[in-house]
PyMOL CGO cylinders between C-alpha atoms (Angstrom):
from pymol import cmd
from pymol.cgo import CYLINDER

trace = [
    CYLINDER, 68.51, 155.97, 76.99, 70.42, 154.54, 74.05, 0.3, 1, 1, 1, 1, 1, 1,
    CYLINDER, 70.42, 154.54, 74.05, 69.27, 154.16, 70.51, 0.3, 1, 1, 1, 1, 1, 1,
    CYLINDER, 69.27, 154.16, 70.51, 70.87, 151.46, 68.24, 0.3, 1, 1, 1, 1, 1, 1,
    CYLINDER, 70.87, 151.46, 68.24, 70.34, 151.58, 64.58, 0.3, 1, 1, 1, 1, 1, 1,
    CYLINDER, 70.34, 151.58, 64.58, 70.02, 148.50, 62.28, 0.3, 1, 1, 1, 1, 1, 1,
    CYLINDER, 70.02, 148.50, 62.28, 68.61, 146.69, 59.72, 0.3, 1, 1, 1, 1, 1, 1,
    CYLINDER, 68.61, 146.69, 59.72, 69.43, 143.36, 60.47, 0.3, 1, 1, 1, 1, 1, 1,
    CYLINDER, 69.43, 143.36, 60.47, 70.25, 141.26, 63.44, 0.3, 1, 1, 1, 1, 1, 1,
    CYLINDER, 70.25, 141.26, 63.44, 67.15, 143.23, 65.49, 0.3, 1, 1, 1, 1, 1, 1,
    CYLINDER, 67.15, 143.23, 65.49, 66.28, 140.09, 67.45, 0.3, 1, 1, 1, 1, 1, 1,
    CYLINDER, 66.28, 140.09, 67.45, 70.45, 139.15, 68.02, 0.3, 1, 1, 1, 1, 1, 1,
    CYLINDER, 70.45, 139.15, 68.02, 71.08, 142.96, 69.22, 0.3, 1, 1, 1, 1, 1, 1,
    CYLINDER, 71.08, 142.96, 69.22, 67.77, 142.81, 71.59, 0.3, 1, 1, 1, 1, 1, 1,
    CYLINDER, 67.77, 142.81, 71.59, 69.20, 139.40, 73.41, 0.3, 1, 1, 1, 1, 1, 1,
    CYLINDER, 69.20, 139.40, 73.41, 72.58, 140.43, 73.09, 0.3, 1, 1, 1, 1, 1, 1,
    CYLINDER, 72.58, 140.43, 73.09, 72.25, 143.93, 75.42, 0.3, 1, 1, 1, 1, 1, 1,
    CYLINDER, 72.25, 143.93, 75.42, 69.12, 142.83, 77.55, 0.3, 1, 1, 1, 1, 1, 1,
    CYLINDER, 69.12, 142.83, 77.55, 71.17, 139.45, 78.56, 0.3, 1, 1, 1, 1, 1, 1,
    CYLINDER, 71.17, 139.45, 78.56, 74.38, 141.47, 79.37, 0.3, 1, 1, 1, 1, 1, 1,
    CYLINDER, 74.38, 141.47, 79.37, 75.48, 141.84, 83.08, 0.3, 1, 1, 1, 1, 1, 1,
    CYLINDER, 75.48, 141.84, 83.08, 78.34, 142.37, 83.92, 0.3, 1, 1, 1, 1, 1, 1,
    CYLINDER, 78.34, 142.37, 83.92, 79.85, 146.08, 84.37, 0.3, 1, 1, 1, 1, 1, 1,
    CYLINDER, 79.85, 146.08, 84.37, 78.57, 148.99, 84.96, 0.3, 1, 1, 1, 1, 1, 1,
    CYLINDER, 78.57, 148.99, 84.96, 75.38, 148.72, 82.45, 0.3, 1, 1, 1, 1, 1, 1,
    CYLINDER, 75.38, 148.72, 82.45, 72.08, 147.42, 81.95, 0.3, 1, 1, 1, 1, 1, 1,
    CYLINDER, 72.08, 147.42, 81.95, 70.15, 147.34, 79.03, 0.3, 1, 1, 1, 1, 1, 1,
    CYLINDER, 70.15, 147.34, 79.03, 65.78, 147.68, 79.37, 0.3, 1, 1, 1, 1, 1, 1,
    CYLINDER, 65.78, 147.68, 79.37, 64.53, 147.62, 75.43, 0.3, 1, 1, 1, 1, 1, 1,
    CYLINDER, 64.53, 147.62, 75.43, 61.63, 149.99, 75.45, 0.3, 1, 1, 1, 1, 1, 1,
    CYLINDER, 61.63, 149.99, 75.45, 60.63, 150.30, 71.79, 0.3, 1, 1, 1, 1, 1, 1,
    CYLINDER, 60.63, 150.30, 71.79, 61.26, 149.91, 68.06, 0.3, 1, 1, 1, 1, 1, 1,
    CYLINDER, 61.26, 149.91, 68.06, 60.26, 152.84, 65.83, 0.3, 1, 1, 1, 1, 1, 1,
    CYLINDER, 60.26, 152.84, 65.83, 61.31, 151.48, 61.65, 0.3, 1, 1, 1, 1, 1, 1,
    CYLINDER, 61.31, 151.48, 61.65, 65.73, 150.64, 61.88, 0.3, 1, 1, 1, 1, 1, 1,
    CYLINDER, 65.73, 150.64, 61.88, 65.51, 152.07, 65.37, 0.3, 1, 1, 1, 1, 1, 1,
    CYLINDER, 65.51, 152.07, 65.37, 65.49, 150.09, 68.90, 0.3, 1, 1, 1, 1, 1, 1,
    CYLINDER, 65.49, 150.09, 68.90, 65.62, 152.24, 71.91, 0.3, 1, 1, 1, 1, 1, 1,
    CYLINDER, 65.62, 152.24, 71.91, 67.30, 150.91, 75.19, 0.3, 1, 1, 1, 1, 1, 1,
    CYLINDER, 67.30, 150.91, 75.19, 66.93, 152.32, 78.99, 0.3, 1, 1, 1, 1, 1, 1,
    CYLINDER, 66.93, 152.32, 78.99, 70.25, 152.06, 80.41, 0.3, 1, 1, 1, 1, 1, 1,
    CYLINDER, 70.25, 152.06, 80.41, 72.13, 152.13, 83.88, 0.3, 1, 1, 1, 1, 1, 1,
    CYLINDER, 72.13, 152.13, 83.88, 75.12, 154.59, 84.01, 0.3, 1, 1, 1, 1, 1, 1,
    CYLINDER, 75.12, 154.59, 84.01, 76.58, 157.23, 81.90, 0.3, 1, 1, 1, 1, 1, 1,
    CYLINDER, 76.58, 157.23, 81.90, 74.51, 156.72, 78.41, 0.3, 1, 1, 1, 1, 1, 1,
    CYLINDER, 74.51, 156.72, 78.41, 77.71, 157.85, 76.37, 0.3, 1, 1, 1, 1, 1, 1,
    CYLINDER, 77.71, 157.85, 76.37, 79.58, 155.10, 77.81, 0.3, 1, 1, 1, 1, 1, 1,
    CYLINDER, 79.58, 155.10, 77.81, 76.52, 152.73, 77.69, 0.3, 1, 1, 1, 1, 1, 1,
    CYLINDER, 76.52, 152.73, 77.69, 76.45, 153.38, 74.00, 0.3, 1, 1, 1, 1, 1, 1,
    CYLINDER, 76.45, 153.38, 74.00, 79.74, 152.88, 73.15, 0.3, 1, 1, 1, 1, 1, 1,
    CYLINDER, 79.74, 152.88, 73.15, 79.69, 149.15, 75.18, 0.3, 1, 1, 1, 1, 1, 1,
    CYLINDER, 79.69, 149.15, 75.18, 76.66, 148.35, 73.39, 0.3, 1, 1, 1, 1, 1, 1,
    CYLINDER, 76.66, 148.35, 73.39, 78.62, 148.86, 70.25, 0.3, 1, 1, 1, 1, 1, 1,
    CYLINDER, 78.62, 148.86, 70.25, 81.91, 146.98, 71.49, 0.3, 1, 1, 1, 1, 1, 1,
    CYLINDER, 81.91, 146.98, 71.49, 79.55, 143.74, 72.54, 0.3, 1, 1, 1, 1, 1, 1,
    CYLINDER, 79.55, 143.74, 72.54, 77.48, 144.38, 69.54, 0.3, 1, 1, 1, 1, 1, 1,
    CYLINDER, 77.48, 144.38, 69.54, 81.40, 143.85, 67.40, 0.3, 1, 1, 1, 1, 1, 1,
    CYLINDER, 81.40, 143.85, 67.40, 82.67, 141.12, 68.96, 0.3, 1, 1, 1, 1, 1, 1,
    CYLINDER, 82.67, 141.12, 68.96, 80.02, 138.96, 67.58, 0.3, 1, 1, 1, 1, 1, 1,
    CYLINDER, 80.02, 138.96, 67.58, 80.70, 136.58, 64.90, 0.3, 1, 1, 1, 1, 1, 1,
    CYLINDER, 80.70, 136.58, 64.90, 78.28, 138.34, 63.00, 0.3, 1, 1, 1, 1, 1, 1,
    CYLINDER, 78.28, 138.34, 63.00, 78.71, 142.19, 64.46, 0.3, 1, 1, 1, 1, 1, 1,
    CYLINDER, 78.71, 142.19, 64.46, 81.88, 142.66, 62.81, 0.3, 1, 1, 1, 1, 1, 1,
    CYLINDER, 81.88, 142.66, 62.81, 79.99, 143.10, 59.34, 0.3, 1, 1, 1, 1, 1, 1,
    CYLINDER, 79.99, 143.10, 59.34, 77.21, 144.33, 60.55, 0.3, 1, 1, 1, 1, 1, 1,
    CYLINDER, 77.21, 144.33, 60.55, 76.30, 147.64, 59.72, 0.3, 1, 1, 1, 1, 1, 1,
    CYLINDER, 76.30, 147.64, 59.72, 74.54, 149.72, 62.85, 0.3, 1, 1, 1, 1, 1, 1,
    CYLINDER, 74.54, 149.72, 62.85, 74.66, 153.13, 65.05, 0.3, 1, 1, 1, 1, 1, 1,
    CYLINDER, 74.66, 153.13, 65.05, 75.13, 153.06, 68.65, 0.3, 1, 1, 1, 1, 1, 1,
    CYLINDER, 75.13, 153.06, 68.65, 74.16, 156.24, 70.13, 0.3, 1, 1, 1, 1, 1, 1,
    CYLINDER, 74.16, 156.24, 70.13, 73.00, 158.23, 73.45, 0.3, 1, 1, 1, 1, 1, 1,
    CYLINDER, 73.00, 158.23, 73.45, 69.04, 159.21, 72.66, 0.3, 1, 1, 1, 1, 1, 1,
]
cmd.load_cgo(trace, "trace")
């Protein structure tokens, strides 16, 4: 399980990692708790993390966003 971190873009972040398949990783949202969004994931959560925070970037807006990606 991954947690991501962020005060805007919620609903972009949500479609963004539950849409993504290719690679190794798929992302299950499983709850929001306040800033927080919590993500099962396929794989090595580490690594799952730090893709989620590589797709999250190469958005048009992800590259001012301001967020934590990070194994729960």
């Amino acid at each position: 399980m991954i947690s991501i971190s962020s005060a805007m873009q919620q609903d972009a972040i949500k479609e963004l990692l539950e849409g993504y398949g290719e690679g190794d990783f798929t992302y299950s949202f499983k709850e929001k708790k306040g800033i927080k969004m919590f993500f099962e994931v396929t794989g090595d959560p580490e690594a799952a993390a730090a893709k989620a925070k590589a797709l999250i970037k190469a958005q048009p807006w992800g590259s001012v966003l301001y967020f934590q990606s990070v194994p729960a």
